[in-house]
C-alpha positions in Angstrom: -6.6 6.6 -14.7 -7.9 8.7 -12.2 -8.5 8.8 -8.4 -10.7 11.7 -6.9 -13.0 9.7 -4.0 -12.2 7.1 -1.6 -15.7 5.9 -2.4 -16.5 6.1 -6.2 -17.4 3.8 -8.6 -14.3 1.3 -8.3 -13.2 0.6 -11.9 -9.9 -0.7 -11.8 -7.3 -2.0 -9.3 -4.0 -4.1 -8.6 -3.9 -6.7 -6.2 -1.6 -9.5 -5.0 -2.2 -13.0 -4.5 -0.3 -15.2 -2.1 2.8 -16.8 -3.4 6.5 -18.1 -2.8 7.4 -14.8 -1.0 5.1 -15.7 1.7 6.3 -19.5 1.5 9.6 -17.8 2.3 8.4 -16.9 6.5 9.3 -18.6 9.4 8.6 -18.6 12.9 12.4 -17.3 13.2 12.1 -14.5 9.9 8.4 -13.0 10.3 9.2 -10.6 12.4 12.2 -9.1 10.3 9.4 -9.0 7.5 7.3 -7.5 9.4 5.1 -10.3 9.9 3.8 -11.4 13.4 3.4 -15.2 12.2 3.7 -17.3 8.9 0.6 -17.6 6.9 -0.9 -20.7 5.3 0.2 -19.7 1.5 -2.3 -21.9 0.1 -4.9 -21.2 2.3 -4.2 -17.3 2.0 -4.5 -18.2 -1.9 -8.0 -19.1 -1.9 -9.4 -16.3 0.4 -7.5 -13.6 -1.9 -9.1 -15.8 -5.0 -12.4 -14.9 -3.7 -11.2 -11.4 -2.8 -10.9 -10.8 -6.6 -13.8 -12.9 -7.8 -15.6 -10.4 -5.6 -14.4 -7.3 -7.1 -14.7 -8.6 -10.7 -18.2 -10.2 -10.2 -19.0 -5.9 -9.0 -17.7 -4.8 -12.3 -13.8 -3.6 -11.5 -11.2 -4.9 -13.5 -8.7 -6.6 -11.6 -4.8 -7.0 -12.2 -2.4 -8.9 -10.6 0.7 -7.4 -9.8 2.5 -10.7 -10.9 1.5 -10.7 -14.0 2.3 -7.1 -14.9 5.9 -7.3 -13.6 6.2 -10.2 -15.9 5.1 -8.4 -18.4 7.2 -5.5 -17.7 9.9 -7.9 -17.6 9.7 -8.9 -21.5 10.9 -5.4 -22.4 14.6 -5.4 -22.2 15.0 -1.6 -21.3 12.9 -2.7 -18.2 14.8 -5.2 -17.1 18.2 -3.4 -17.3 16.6 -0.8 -15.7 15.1 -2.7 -12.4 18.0 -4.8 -11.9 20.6 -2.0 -11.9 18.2 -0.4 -9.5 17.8 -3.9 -7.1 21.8 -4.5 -7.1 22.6 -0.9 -6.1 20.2 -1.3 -3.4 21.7 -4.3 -1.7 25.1 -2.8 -1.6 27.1 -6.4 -3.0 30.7 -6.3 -3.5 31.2 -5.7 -7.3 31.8 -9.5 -8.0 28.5 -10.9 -6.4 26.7 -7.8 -8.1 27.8 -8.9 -11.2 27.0 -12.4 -11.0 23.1 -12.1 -9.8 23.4 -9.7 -12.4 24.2 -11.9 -15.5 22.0 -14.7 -13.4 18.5 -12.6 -13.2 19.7 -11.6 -17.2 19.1 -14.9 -18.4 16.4 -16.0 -16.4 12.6 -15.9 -18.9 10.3 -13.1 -17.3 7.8 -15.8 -15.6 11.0 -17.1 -13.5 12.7 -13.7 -12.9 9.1 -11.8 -12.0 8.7 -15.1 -9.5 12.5 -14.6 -8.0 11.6 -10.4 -8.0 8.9 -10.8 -5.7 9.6 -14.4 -3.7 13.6 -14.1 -3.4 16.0 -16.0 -4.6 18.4 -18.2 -2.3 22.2 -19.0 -3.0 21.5 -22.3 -3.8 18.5 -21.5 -6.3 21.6 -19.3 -7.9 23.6 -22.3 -8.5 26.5 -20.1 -9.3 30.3 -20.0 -8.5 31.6 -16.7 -7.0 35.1 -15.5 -5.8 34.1 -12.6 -4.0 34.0 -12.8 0.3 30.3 -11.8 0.3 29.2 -15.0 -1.6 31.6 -17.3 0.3 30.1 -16.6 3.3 26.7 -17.3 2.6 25.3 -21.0 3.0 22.3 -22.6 0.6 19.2 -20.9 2.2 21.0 -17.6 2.5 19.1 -14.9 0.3 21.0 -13.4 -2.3 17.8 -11.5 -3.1 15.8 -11.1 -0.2 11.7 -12.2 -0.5 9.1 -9.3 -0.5 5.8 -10.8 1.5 4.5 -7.6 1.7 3.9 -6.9 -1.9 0.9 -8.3 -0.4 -0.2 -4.6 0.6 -0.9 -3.0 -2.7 -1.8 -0.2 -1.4 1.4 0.8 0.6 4.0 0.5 -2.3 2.1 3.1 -4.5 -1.0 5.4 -4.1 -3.0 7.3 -6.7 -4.2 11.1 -6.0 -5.8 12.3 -9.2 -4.5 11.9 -12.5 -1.0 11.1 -11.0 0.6 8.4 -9.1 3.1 8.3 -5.8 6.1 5.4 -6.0 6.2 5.8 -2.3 10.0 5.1 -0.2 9.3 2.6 2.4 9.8 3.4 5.8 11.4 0.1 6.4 14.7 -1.6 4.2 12.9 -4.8 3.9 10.5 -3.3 1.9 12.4 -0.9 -0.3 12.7 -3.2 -3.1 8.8 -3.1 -3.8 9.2 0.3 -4.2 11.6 -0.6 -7.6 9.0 -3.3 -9.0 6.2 -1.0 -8.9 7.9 2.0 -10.2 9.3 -0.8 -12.9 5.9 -1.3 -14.1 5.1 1.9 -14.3 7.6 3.6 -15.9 7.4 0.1 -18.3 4.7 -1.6 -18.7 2.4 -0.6 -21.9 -0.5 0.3 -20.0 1.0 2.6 -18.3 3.8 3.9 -20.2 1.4 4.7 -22.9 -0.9 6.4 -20.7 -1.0 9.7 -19.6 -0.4 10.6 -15.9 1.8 12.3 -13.5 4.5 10.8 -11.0 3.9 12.9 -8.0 6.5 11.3 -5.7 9.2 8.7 -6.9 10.9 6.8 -4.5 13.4 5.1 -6.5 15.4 8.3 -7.6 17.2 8.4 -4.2 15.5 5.6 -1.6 17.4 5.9 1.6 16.8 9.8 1.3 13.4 10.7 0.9 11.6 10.5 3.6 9.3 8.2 3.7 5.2 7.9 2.6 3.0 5.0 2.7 -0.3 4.8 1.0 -1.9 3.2 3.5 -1.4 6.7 5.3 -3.1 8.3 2.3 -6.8 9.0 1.7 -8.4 10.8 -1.4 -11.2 12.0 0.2 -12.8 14.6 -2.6 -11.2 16.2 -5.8 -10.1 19.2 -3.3 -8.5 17.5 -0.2 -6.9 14.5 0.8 -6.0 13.3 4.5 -2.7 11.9 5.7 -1.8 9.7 8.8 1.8 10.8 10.2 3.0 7.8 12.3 5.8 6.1 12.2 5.8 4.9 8.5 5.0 8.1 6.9 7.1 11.5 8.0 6.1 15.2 8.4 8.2 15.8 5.6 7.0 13.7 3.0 3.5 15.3 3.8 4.8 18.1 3.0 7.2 17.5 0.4 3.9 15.8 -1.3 1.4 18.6 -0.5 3.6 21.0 -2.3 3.6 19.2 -5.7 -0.3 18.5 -5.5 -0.5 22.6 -4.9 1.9 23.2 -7.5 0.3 21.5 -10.3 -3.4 22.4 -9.0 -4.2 18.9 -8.0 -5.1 19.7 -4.7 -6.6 22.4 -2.8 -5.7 21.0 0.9 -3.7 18.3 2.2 -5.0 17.1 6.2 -2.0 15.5 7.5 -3.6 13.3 11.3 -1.2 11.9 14.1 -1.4 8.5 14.5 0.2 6.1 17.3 3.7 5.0 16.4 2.1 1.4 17.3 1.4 -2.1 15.6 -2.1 -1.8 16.1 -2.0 1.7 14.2 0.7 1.3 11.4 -1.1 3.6 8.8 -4.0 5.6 9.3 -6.4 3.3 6.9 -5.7 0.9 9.9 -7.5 3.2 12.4 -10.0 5.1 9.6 -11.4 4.2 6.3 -14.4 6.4 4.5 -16.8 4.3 3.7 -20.3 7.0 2.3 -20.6 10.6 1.3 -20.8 11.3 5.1 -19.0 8.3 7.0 -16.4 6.6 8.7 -15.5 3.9 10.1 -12.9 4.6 12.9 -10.8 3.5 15.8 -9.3 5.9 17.8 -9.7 8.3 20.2 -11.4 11.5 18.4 -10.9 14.1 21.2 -7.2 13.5 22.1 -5.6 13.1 18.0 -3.9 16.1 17.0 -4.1 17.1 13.2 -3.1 20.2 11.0 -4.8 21.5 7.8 -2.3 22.3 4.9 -2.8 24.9 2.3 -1.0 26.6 -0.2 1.2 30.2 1.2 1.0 33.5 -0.7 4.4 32.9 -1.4 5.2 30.2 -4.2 6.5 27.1 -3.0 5.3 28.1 0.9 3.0 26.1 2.5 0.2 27.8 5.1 -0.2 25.2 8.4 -3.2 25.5 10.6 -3.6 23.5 13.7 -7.0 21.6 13.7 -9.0 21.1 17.1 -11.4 18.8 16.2 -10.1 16.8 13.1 -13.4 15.1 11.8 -14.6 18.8 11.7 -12.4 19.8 9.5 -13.2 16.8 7.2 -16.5 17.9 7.7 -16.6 20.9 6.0 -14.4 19.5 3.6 -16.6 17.4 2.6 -20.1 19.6 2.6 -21.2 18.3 5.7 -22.4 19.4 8.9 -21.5 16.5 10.3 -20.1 13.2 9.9 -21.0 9.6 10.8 -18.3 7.7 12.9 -18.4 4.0 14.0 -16.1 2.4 15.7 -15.7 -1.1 15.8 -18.2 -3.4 17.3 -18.7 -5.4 20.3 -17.4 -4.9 24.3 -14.1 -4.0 25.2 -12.5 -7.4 24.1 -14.5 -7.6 20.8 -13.1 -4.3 19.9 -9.8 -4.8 20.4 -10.0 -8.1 18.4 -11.9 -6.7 15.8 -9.9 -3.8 15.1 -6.7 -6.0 15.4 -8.2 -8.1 12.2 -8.6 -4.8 10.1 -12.3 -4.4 11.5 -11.8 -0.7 10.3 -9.8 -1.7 7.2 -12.5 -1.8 4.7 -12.6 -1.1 0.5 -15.2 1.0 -1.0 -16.4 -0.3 -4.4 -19.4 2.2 -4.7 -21.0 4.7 -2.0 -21.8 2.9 1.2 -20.7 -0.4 -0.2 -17.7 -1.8 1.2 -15.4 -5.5 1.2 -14.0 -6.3 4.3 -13.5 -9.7 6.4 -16.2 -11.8 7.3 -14.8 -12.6 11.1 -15.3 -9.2 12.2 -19.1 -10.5 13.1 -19.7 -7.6 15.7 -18.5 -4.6 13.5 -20.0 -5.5 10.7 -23.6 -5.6 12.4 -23.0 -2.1 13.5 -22.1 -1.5 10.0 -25.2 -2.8 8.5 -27.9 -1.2 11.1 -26.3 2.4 9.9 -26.9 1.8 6.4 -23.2 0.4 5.4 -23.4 -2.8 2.8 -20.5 -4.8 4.3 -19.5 -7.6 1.3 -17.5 -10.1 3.5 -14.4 -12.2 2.6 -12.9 -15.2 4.6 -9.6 -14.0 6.5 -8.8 -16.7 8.6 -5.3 -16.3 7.1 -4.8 -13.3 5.0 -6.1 -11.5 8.5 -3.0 -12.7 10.2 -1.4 -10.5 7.6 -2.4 -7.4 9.5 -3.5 -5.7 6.2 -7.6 -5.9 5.6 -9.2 -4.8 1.9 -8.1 -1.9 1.9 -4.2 -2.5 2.7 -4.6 -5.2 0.0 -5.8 -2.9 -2.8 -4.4 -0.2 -5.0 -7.2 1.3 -6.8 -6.1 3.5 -10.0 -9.7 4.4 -11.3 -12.4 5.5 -9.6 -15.7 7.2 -11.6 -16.2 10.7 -10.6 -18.8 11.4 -7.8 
């Protein structure tokens, strides 16, 4: 388990496919998930089917996140230890606690993996319970609240070489993601019989840490990896992170890049994804983002911060190269801004210059082509209302060496 490259050899990755949790939106909850409408579950099914069949039929091994918090679930240490972890994070009075507690206990680890992920209502509980908490709630309350975004693999957790990062969330709603994932791999027997690091746990304090997302994340070489600071992911996480990756020799440079606190820019793999040895696919303004380069002080534990002028210079030489390609999404003005609002700039490397990414962005894609770029296109006429493209949707954990 290894990630060095944005662009090597994919070999193996977790994914999620549509289910209950996003049966669970309505036009009057999206928003509070942090969706901007409610998907077609079914429909969103069969495009993420073909999302994997994809992948597998280019030789990476795919696993569902479903199925590997199920199995994580059969182990009984597991399963104490996650739903301590999920009670203490919704802050019930002690007789509620205890009754989802004994509830989730008893449920088999299909149901209790399904209820982890798509919440579970007070009438689903079917339980009696004196406390003032539950005797407010009415049937289609949540007692455990549904986690649509599991959706985005990539934010929850984000492999930089041999190690992993459980990532806090910048928003609540999506805290509890952060517990299933760091559940499976504290848990589950591929991992917990593997050998890797934890860089950066977000479960041992979650309203604390500040918070990282791995969509802001981007292993570019074995020596550096780039950042996006926005509004999900904090200057102090960056550097909170780039300290452990110096201290154990992972890294050699950490590039954190300001990006808008905006929709249309939640993480910096919205806005840039590296797609060859040499180039990019990106969609902002390259002479007005402000970026700093990150290296280890003389001191121990000190951190040396260099404001960069040009950023993609910087990666440059990083990189090897004197210069780098950039293409921006496709089409006139309105093409571009539609395009890049479906995740036009989104896009998953399996292999050098070889990339996945959604078949509606017609215009961007041709660009892609004519500069050399394989673009392998999926449907997303609903997983693109998602606002999360192949990339978002992906959490690679092994990658052959360049």
């Amino acid at each position: 388990m290894k990630i060095n490259s944005e662009i090597g050899k994919l070999k193996k990755v977790m994914v999620h496919k549509p289910d209950l949790s996003l049966e669970r939106l309505t036009p009057t909850n999206c928003s509070d998930y942090l969706f901007d409408d409610v998907l077609w579950t079914e429909k969103a099914a069969e495009e993420h089917e073909l999302f994997e069949t994809i992948l597998k039929k280019n030789g990476v091994e795919v696993y569902l996140l479903s199925n590997l918090l199920q199995e994580t679930m059969l182990n009984r240490t597991a399963r104490k230890w996650l739903l301590n972890k999920i009670i203490k994070r919704l802050h019930y009075d002690s007789t509620l606690g205890d009754d989802l507690y004994v509830f989730l206990s008893a449920l088999d680890a299909e149901s209790l993996a399904r209820y982890l992920i798509g919440g579970l209502t007070w009438e689903e509980m079917k339980m009696e319970s004196a406390g003032l908490v539950s005797q407010t709630l009415v049937p289609e309350d949540f007692v455990l609240p549904p986690l649509p975004n599991h959706l985005f693999t990539r934010d929850t957790s984000c492999w930089i070489g041999q190690g992993v990062s459980i990532n806090p969330m910048h928003w609540p709603v999506r805290r509890g993601e952060t517990i299933n994932m760091s559940a499976i791999y504290k848990f589950h027997p591929m991992f917990s019989h593997a050998d890797f690091d934890t860089w950066y746990d977000g479960t041992d304090v979650a309203s604390e840490l500040p918070s990282i997302e791995g969509g802001d994340v981007l292993v570019i070489n074995s020596d550096c990896v780039l950042i996006g600071m926005g509004e999900r992911t904090t200057p102090e996480a960056i550097e909170h992170l780039a300290k452990v990756l110096f201290e154990h020799e992972v890294k050699k440079q950490v590039i954190a890049i300001e990006i808008p606190k905006d929709r249309a820019s939640m993480h910096l793999d919205t806005v840039m994804t590296m797609l060859d040895h040499d180039t990019f696919c990106v969609a902002f303004p390259c002479d007005t983002i402000r970026s700093w380069s990150i290296v280890p002080g003389k001191q121990k534990n000190k951190l040396k911060v260099k404001f960069e002028k040009d950023v993609f210079k910087a990666v440059a030489k990083v990189l090897g190269e004197k210069t780098l390609k950039l293409i921006t999404p496709g089409g006139d003005v309105f093409a571009e801004q539609r395009e890049q609002w479906t995740d036009a700039s989104n896009l998953l490397a399996i292999s050098p210059g070889v990339v996945i990414g959604y078949d509606r962005n017609v215009n961007t894609n041709e660009k892609l082509e004519k500069a050399g770029i394989k673009v392998i296109g999926i449907e997303g006429s609903e997983l693109g209302r998602g606002r999360g493209g192949a990339r978002c949707m992906s959490c690679p954990f092994e990658r052959e060496d360049l």
